[in-house]
N, C-alpha and C positions, 0 to 999 in steps of 0.2 A: 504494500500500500504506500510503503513511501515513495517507493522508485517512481509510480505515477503523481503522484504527492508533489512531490522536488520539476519533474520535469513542467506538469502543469505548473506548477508556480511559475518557475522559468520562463517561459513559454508567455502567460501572464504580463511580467515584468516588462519582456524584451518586447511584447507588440504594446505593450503601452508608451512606449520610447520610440519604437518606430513609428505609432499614430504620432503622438505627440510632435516630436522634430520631421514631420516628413516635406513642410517645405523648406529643409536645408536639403534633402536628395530629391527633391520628388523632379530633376531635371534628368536623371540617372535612373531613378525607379519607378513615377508613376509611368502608370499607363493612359496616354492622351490620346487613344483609338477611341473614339463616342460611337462611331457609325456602323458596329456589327449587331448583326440578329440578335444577340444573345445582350448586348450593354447595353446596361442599365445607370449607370452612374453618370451624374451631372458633373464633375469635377474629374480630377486627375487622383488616382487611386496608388498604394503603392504594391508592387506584385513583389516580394517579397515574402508573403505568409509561407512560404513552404523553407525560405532558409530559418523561419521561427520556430515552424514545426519541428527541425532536423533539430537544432539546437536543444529542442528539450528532450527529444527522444536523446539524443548526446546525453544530456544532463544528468537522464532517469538513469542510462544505462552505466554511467561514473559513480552514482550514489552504491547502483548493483555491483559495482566492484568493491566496495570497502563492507558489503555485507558479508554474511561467512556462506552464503549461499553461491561457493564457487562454478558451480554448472549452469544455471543461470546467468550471470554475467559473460559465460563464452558461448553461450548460444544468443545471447544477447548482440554481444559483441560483432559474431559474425551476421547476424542480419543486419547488422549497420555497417558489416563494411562490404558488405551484397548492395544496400541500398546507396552510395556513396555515387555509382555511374549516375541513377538516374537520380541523383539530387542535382549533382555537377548541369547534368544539360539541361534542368528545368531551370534550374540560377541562370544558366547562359543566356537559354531561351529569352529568358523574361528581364534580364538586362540586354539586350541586342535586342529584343522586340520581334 
């Protein structure tokens, strides 16, 4: 329970900091597309929730390693470093546009 515990907190903290300051990047990470089928937002958005997401799962799975619960933090482990391609080219994606 903590492992989700610590990550959602994380998780939490860093997108209240990314809303907060997002017009210092939002030249770098919002998204100024208005015009597709699917957008909905009147403003400039920042696409970035998936590097927040990563980060807490990062976070939860750090906590999992100082637990004595050592098989869990290496199966842990390796689904995040399975998930690491497809974090990398969703970041790209969504800074390059």
């Amino acid at each position: 329970m903590l492992t989700i515990f610590s990550g959602f907190i994380c998780s939490l903290i860093i997108g209240f900091f990314v809303l907060h300051y997002q017009d210092n990047h939002r030249s770098v990470t919002g998204d100024h597309d208005f015009d597709g089928v699917q957008k909905f937002h009147v403003t400039a958005v920042p696409r970035i929730g998936g590097a927040i997401v990563f980060v807490g799962i990062s976070v939860g799975i750090l906590v999992r390693y100082f637990s004595p619960d050592k098989v869990a933090f290496d199966v842990s482990s390796y689904l995040l470093l399975a998930a690491i391609p497809a974090f990398l080219g969703g970041l790209v994606e969504d800074l390059t546009k």
